[in-house]
C-alpha positions in Angstrom: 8.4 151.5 148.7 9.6 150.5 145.1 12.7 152.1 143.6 13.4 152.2 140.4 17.2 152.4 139.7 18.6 153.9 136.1 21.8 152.9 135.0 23.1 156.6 133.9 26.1 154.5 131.3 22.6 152.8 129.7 21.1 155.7 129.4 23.5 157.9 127.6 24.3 155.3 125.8 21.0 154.6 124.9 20.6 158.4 123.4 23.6 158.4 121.4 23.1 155.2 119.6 19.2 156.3 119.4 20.8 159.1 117.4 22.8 156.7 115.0 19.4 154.1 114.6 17.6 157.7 113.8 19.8 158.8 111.2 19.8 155.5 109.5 16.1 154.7 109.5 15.2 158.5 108.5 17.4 158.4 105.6 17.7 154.8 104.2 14.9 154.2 101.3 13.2 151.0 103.4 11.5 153.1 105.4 11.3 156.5 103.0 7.4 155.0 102.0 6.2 154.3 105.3 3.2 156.9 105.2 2.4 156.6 109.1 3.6 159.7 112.3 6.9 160.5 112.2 6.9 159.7 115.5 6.4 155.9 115.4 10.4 155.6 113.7 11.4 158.1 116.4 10.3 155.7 119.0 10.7 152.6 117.0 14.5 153.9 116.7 14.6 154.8 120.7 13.2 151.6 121.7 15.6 150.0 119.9 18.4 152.0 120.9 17.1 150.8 124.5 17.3 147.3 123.9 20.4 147.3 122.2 22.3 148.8 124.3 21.0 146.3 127.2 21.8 143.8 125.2 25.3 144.5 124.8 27.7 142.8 126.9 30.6 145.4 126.6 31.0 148.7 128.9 28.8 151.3 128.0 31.6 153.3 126.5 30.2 157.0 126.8 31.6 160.2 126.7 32.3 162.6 129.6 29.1 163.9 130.7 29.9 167.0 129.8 28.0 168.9 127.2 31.2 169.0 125.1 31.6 165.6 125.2 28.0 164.3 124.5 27.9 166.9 121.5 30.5 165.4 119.7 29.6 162.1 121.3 26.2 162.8 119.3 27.9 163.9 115.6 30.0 160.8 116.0 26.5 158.7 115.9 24.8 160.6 113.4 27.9 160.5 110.9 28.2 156.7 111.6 24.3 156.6 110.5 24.8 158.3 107.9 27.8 156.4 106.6 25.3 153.1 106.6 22.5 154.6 105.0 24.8 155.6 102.8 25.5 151.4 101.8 22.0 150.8 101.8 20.9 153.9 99.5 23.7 152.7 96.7 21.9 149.0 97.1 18.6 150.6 96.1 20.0 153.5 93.9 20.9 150.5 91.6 17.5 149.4 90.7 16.9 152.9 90.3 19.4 153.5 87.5 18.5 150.7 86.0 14.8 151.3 85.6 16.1 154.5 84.2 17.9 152.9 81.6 15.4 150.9 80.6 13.1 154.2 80.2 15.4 155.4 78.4 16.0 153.0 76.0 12.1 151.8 75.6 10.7 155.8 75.5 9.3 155.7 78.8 11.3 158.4 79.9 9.4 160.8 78.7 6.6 160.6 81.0 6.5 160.0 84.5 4.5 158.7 87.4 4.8 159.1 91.4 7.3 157.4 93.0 6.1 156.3 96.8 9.8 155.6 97.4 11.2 159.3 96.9 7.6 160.5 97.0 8.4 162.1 94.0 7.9 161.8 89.8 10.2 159.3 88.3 9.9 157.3 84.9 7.8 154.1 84.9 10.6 151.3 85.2 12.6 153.4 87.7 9.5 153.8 90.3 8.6 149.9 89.2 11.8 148.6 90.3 12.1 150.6 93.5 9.0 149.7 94.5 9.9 146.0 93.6 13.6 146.0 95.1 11.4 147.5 98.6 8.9 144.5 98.8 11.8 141.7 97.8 13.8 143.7 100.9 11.5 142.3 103.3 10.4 139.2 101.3 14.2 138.1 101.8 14.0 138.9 105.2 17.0 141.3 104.4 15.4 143.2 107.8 16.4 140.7 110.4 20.1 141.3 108.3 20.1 144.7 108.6 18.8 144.8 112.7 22.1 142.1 112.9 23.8 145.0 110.7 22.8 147.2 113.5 24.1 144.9 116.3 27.5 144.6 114.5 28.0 148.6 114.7 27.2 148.6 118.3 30.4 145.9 118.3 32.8 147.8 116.1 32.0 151.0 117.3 30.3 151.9 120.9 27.8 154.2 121.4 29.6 157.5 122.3 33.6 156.5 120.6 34.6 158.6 117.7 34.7 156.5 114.9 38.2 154.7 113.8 39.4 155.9 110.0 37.3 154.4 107.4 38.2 153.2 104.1 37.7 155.4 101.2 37.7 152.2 99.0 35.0 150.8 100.4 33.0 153.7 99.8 33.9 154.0 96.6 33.6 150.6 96.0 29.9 150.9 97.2 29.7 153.6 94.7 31.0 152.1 91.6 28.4 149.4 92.4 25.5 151.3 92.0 26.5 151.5 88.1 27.5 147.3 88.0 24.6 146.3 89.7 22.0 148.1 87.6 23.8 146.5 84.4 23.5 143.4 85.7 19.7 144.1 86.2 18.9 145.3 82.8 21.7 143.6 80.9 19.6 141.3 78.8 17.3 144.3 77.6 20.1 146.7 77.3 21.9 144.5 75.0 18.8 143.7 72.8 17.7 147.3 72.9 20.7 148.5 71.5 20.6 146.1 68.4 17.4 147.1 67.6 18.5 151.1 67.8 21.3 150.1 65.6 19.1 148.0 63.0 16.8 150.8 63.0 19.7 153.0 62.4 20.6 151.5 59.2 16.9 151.1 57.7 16.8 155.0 58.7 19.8 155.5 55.9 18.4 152.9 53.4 14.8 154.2 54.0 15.0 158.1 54.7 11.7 158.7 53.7 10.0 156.7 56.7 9.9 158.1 60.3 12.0 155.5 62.4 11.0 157.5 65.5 7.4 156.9 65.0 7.8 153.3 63.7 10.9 152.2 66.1 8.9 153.3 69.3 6.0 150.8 69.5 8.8 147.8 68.5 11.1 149.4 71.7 8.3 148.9 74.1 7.0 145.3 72.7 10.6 144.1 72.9 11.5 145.6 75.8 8.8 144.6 78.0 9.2 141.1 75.6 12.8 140.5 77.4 12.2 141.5 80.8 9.4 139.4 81.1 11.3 136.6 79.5 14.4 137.4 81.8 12.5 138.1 85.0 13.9 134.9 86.5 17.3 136.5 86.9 16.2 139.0 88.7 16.1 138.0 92.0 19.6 136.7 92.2 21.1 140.0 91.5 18.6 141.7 93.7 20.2 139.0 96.1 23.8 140.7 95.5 22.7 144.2 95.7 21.1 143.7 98.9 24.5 141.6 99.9 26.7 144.7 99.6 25.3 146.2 102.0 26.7 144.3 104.8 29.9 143.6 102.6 30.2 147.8 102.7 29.6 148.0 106.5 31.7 145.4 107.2 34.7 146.8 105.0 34.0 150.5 106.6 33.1 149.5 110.4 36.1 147.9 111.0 
C-alpha cells in the first residue's frame, strides 16, 4: 500500500512564504497587465512557494503551530512582500514620471489614453514608457533576477521569522530614485524643451500680438518627439540602472 508522507515544517513553510510570493506578484507592476484568472498567479505563487521552500537547505524555520503564531507568522510574509514590491514599483514609477514630464512639457498631457499597466487613463508618454520599461523587463531577462531576488529573501529571512529592522535609508533611498532615474530618462528632451519654452518666452514679449500657445505647441511636439528619437539609444542603459535598484534596495533592506 503506498504512503505518502508530508513534511508538516515544508508545509507551513510552504504557506507562509506562498503568502510573501502572493503579495509581491499581486502588487508589483510586471504582472499588473497580465489579463488571464486570478487564479493562475495564486497557484503560480503557491507552486513556487512549494519549490522553494524544498529547495532550501536551511531548517524550515516556522512558527508555533498555534493560530497566534502562524497569524503573525503570516503578516510577517505579507509585510516582507510588500516591502519588495515596494523596490520594484519605484523601478517602474520612474518611467512613469518621466513620460509624465515629457507630457507635460510637449502638450500631451492634456489628453489621455488607457494604460494596460494601471489599467487606467494616463498621458501618452507615461503609458508608452510603462508599457516599454514592462517588455525591456523581460527582454533583459530581469525575471530570472527577480525569481534569484526571491531565493535571496528565503536566505535572509525564513518563511515564518519576524523580519530583522530594516533600513529607513534604503527606502528612502529607493524613493528619491524614482525622481533621479526619470531625469536621467528624459534628460536630453527636458533640457531642450525648456530652451525652447524660454525662447518662446521672449518672442512672446517682443511679439505680443502673436499667440505663442498656438504657434509654440506644434514646434514642442516635432522637437520633442525630434530628441527622443534621436536619444533613444540611451535609453536602455538607464532602464538597465532602474531595473538594477531593485536588487541593490532588497539587498540594503533584507539584510
Amino acid at each position: 500500500m503506498l504512503s505518502i508522507q508530508v513534511d508538516p515544517g515544508w508545509v507551513t513553510s510552504s504557506l507562509l512564504l506562498w503568502l510573501r510570493l502572493a503579495a509581491l506578484f499581486f502588487l508589483t507592476p510586471v504582472f499588473a497587465g497580465f489579463k488571464g484568472p486570478t487564479s493562475v498567479l495564486v497557484i503560480l505563487s503557491l507552486a513556487l512557494a512549494g519549490l522553494l521552500s524544498a529547495a532550501w537547505q536551511g531548517p524550515h524555520a516556522a512558527p508555533p503551530l498555534t493560530l497566534g503564531g502562524l497569524f503573525m507568522g503570516g503578516l510577517s510574509e505579507v509585510f516582507i512582500g510588500m516591502v519588495m514590491a515596494f523596490g520594484v514599483h519605484a523601478a517602474f514609477a520612474a518611467f512613469g514620471a518621466a513620460g509624465q514630464i515629457v507630457d507635460l512639457q510637449i502638450g500631451f498631457g492634456a489628453g489621455a489614453t488607457f494604460d494596460p499597466i494601471t489599467r487606467g487613463n494616463a498621458p501618452v508618454f507615461a503609458a508608452a514608457l510603462g508599457s516599454l520599461a514592462t517588455v525591456t523587463f523581460f527582454a533583459m531577462d530581469a525575471h530570472h533576477a527577480l525569481m534569484r531576488g526571491v531565493a535571496f529573501s528565503v536566505a535572509q529571512i525564513p518563511p515564518g521569522t519576524l523580519p530583522r529592522a530594516m533600513s529607513a535609508d534604503a527606502i528612502v533611498r529607493q524613493f528619491g530614485a524614482i525622481f533621479t532615474l526619470a531625469v536621467a530618462l528624459i534628460a536630453p528632451v527636458f533640457v531642450v524643451l525648456l530652451l525652447l519654452e524660454a525662447g518662446l518666452a521672449v518672442i512672446s514679449r517682443m511679439l505680443p500680438q502673436m499667440n505663442v500657445f498656438f504657434v509654440g505647441m506644434p514646434v514642442k511636439i516635432l522637437l520633442g518627439l525630434g530628441v527622443l528619437s534621436a536619444t533613444a539609444s540611451m535609453l536602455p542603459a538607464v532602464m538597465g540602472r532602474a531595473f538594477a535598484s531593485i536588487f541593490v534596495f532588497w539587498t540594503q533592506v533584507l539584510r
